[in-house]
C-alpha positions in Angstrom: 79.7 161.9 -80.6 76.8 159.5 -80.0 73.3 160.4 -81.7 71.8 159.2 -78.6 71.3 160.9 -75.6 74.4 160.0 -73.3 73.5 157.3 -70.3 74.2 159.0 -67.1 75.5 156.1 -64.2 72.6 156.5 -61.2 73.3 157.7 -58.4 74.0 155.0 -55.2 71.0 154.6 -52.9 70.6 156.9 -50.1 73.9 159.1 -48.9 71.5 162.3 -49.0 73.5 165.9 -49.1 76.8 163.7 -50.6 77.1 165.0 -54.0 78.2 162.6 -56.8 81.6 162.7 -58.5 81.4 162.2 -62.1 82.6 158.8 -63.1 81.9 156.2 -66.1 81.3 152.8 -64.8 80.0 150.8 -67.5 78.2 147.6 -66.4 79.0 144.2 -66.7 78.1 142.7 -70.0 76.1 139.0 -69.1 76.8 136.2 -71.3 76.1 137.0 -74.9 77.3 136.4 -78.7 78.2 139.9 -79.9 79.5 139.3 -84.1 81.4 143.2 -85.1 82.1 143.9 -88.9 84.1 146.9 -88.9 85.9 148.8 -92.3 88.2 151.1 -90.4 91.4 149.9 -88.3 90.5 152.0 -85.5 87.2 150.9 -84.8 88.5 146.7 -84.7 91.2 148.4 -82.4 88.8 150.4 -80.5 86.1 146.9 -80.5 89.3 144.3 -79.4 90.5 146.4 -76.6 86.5 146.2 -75.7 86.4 142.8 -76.0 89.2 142.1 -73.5 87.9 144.7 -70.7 87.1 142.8 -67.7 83.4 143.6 -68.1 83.3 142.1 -71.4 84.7 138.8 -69.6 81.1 136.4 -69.9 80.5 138.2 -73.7 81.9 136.1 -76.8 82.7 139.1 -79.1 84.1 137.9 -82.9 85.4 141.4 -84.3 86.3 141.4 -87.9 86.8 143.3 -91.1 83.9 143.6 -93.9 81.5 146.1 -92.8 77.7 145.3 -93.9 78.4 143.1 -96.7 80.3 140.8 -94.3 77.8 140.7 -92.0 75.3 139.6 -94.6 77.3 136.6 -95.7 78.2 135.7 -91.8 74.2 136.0 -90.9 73.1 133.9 -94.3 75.8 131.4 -93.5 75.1 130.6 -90.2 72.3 131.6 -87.1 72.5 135.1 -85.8 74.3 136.0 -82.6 72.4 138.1 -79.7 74.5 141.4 -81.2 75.4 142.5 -84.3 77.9 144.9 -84.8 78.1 147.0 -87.9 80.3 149.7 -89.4 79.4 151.8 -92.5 80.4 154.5 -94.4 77.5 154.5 -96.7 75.0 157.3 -97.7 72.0 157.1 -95.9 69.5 155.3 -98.8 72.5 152.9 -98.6 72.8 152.2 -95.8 68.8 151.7 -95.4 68.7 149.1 -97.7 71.5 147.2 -96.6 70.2 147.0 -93.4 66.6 145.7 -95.0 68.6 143.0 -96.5 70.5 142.3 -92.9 67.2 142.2 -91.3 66.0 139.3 -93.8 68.6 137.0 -92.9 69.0 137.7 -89.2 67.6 136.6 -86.0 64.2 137.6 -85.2 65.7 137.7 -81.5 69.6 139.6 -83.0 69.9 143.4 -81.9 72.0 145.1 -84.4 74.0 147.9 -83.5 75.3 150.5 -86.4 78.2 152.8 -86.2 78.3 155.5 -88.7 80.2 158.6 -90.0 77.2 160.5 -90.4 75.7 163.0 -87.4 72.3 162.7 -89.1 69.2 162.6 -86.7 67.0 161.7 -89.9 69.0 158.6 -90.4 69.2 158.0 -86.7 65.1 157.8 -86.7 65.0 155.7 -89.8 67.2 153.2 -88.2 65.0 153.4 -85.1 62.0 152.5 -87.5 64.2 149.2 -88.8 65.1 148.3 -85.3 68.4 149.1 -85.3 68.9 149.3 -81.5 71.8 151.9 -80.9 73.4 154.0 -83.8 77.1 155.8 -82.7 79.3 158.0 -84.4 82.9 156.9 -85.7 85.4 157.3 -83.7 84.2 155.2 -80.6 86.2 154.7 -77.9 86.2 150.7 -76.5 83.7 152.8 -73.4 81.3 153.9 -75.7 81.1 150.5 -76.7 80.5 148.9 -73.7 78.3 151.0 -72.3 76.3 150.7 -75.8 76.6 147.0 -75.4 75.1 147.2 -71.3 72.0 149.5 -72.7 70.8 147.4 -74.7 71.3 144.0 -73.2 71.3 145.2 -69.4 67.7 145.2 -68.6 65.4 147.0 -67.0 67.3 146.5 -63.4 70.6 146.7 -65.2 70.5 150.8 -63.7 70.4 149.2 -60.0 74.0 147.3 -60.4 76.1 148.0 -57.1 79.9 148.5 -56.7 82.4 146.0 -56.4 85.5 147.1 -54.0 88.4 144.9 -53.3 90.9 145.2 -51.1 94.3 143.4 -50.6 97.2 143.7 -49.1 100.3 143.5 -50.8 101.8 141.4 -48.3 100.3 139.4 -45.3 99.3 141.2 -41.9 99.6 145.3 -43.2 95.9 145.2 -42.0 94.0 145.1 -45.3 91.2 143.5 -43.5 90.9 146.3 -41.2 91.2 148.8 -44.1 88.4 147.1 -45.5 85.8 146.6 -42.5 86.4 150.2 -41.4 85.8 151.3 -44.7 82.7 149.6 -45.8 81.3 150.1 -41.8 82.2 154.0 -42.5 80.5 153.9 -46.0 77.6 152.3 -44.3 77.0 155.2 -41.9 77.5 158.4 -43.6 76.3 157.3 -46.9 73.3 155.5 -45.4 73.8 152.7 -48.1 73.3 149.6 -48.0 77.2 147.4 -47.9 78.0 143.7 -47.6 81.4 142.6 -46.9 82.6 139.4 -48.1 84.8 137.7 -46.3 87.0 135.2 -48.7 89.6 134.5 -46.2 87.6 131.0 -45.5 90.6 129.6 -43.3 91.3 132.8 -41.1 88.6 135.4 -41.9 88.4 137.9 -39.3 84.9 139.8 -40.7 83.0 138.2 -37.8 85.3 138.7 -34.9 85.7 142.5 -36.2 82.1 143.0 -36.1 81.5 140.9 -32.7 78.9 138.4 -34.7 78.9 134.3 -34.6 77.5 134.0 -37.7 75.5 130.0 -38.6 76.3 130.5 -41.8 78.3 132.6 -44.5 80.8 132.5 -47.6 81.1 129.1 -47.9 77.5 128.0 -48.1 77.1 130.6 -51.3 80.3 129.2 -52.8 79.0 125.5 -52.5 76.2 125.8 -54.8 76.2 129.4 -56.1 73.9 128.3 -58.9 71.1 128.0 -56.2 71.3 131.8 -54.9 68.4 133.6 -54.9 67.2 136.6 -52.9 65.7 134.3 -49.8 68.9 132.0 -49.4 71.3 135.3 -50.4 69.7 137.0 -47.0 69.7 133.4 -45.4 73.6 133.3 -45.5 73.9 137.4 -44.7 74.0 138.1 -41.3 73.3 142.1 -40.2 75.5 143.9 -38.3 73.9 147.2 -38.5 71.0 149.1 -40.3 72.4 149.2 -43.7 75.8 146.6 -43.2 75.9 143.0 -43.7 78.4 140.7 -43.6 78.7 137.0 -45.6 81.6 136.1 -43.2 84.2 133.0 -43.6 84.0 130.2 -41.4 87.6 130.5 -39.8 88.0 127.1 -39.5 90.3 124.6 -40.3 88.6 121.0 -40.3 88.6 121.1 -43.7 90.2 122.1 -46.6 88.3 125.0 -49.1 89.3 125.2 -52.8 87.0 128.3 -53.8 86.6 128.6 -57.8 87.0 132.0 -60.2 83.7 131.0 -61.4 81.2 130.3 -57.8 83.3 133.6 -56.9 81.9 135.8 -59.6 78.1 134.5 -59.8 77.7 135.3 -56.4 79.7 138.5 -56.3 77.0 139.5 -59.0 74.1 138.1 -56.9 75.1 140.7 -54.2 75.5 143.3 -56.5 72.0 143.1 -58.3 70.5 144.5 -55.0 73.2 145.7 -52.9 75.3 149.1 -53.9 78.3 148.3 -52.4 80.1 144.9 -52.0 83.3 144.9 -50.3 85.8 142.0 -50.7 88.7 141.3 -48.0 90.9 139.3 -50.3 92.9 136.9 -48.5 96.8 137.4 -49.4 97.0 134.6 -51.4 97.8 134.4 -54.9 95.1 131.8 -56.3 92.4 132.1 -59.5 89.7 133.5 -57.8 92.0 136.1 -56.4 93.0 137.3 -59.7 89.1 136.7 -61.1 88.1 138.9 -58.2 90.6 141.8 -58.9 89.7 141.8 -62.5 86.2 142.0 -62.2 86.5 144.4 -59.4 85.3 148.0 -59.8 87.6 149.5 -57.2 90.7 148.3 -56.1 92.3 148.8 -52.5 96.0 148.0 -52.2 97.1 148.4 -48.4 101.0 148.4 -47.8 103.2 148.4 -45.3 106.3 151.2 -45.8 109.1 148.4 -46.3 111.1 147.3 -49.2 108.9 143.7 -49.4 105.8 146.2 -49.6 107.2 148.0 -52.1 108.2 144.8 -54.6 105.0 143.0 -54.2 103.1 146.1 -54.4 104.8 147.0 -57.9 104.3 143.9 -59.5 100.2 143.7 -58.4 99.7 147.4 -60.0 102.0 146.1 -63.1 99.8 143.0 -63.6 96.6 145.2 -63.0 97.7 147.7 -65.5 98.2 145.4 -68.4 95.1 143.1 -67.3 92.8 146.4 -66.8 92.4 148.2 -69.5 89.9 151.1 -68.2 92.7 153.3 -67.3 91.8 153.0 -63.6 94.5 152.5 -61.0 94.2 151.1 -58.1 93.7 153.2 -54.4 96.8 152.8 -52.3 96.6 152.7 -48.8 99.8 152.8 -46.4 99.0 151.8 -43.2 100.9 151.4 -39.9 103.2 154.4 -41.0 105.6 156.1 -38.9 105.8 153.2 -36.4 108.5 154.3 -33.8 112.3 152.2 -33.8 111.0 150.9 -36.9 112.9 152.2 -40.2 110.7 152.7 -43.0 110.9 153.6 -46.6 109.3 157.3 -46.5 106.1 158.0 -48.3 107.8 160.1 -51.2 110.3 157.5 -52.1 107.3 154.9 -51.9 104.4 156.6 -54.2 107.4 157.3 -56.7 109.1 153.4 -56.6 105.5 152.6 -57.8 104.3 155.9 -59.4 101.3 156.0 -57.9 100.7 158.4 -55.2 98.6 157.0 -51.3 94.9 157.7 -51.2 95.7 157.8 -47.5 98.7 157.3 -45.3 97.2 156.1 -41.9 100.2 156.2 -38.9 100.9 153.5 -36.5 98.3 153.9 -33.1 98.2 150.6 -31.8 96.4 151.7 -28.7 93.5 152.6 -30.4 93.3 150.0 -33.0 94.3 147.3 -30.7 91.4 148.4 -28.2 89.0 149.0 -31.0 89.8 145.2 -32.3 89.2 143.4 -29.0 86.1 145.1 -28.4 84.8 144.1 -32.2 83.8 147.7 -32.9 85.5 150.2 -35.3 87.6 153.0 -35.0 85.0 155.7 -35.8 82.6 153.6 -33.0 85.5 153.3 -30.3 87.2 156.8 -31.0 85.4 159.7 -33.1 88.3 162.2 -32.8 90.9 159.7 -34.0 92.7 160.9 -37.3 92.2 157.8 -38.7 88.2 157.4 -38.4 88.4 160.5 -40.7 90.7 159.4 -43.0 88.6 155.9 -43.1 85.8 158.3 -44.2 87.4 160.1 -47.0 88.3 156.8 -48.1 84.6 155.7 -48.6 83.7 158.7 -50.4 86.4 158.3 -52.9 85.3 154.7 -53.3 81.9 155.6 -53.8 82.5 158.7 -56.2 81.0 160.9 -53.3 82.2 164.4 -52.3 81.8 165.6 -49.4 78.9 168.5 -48.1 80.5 171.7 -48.0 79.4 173.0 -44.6 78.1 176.6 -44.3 80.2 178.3 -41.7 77.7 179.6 -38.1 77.2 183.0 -37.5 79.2 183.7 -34.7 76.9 184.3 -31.9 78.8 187.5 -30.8 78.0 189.1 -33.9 74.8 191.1 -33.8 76.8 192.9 -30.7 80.0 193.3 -33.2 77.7 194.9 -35.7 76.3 197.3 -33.1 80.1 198.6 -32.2 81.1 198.3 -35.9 78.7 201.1 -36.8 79.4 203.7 -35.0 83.2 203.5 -35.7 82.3 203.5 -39.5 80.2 206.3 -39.1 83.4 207.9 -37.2 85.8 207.5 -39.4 83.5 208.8 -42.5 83.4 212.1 -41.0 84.8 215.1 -42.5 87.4 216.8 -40.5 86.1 220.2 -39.4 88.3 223.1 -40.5 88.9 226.2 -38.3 
């Protein structure tokens, strides 16, 4: 139990009469120093497993044993860091003047955070008083933690971070890029957010022939000298493909070679995200380290597949490595596209979802008509064909991405029914009659 009032994660711009899903998505932690003293074994469990989240990737967290007297010593010895982490299972005058004492030797510029055993909203305010900057209750889970740690060095704009989706394909041409485009165009339209897709496929990107653009510039410009993004350049390299979607496309080119870094990848992954609420990746299928930097800092993951036993390997070991790399819980979606293709045999959907226990998000069939004519006329599925299955099921997809349900629609009065109600009466009032007796 926290003694502060619970952050609640805001609610993505625009997408009017889609109600949220509830979900915990704590920020990215920027680069900080974070020092923990802990006295309980569960807490420095509960802190490490923190401390190797993928959002706690820029922080340099030091989590030892000691509690407050430890942290005295390490703050005396040396300069504060930017956090200080401390656990207690002192009385409250105890714990007062310890943290007197902590605040003589510290950093003027240090936030402290305390974790106690006490529910005590007395303390809590006395702590306030002292500058203590957060104050939670033992046990805390490695969420709690972070999203301690993202209050209180996140900002003022830290509220405004976007989603990060990306989407791969567990083995080359099972139309991950497709996924992706008609997903972040769909999310675009019926959430009225704003999107960017990033095209990282530099050598054979398909994000501008998809959406019919020739784009001057793109991806590559940002990854040259990412340091110099700001928000003119950023919408220099964007180019708009529709009120609220943009794409930073690839150059598709091959006269030169392109070596993109982990590191260019995620500063301007989190340029986009300080102003846009949803950035969509297409991922080449290509096993490289900004591949794997993406997928790790990703917030959502889309893994599309193809229903064949190559599908099935490489598709196992990518939710394996994610498992024991991710430690939020969260699984990646699975999509499994092209199913049902006729003459082709296929490993069915039951036998698939349980050779990786994870069950599809969607299982979109084969219709190469109308994603072969929707592809050569750069437009969508939803934009070439609203009746087709898969413009729906493209649609659900977003709103699971985006933790949005669906509006429940209130069925129409039939227009025949004020005459129904008229003969409905007088066959009531029939049958309510007594039966007259001789």
């Amino acid at each position: 139990m926290r003694a502060t009032e619970a952050a609640r994660e805001p609610a993505a711009k625009g997408g009017q009469g889609y109600g949220a899903v509830a979900s915990r998505k704590p920020r990215t932690i920027p680069h900080i120093s974070i020092h923990a003293f802990c006295e309980d074994r569960k807490t420095v469990e509960a802190l490490q497993t923190a401390a190797a989240d993928r959002r706690m990737a820029n922080a340099q967290t030091d989590v030892s044993v000691g509690g407050l007297e430890a942290a005295l010593a390490r703050c005396i010895a040396s300069p504060g860091p930017d956090l200080v982490v401390v656990e207690t299972t002192q009385s409250g005058a105890q714990v007062l003047a310890a943290l007197d004492r902590l605040a003589e030797c510290c950093n003027p510029a240090t936030k402290v955070m305390v974790i106690g055993q006490v529910n005590d909203i007395a303390l809590y305010r006395e702590l306030l008083k002292r500058g203590v900057g957060e104050y939670l209750i033992a046990p805390v889970s490695p969420l709690d933690f972070i999203e301690s740690v993202a209050n209180l060095h996140g900002g003022s704009g830290a509220g405004s971070v976007g989603s990060i989706i990306a989407f791969l394909g567990a083995k080359g041409g099972v139309g991950s890029s497709t996924v992706c485009h008609n997903v972040a165009w769909a999310m675009s339209e019926t959430l009225k957010s704003d999107v960017v897709v990033v095209d990282l496929d530099l050598a054979f990107g398909t994000a501008a022939l998809d959406f019919n653009q020739e784009p001057m510039r793109g991806i590559a410009e940002a990854l040259q000298a990412p340091e110099r993004l700001h928000d003119v350049s950023l919408d220099r390299l964007l180019t708009r493909c529709s009120q609220h979607l943009s794409i930073l496309a690839a150059p598709g080119a091959l006269d030169r070679e392109y070596d993109a870094s982990g590191d260019a990848c995620d500063v301007v992954l989190e340029a986009l995200r300080q102003d846009i609420p949803y950035v969509a990746v297409d991922l080449p299928h290509a096993w490289t380290p900004s591949v794997k930097r993406v997928l790790l800092l990703a917030d959502e993951i889309v893994l599309t597949a193809a229903p064949d036993l190559a599908n099935v390997r490489n598709a196992k070991d990518l939710i394996d490595l994610l498992k024991s790399t991710r430690r939020d819980g969260m699984r990646p979606h699975l999509v499994i596209n092209t199913a049902r293709m006729p003459k082709r045999p296929e490993i069915s959907v039951k036998q698939f979802s349980a050779d990786l226990d994870l069950d599809p998000t969607q299982v979109i069939e084969f219709d190469s008509e109308t994603f072969g004519y929707a592809a050569n006329n750069g437009q969508m599925i939803e934009e070439f064909s609203r009746t087709a299955k898969a413009a729906r099921q493209f649609r659900a997809l977003a709103l699971t991405l985006a933790h949005r349900a669906e509006p429940t629609q209130a069925k129409r009065p039939s227009p025949l029914a004020p005459i129904l109600e008229k003969l409905r009466l007088p066959l009531l009032v029939r049958r309510l009659k007594p039966f007259s007796t001789a």
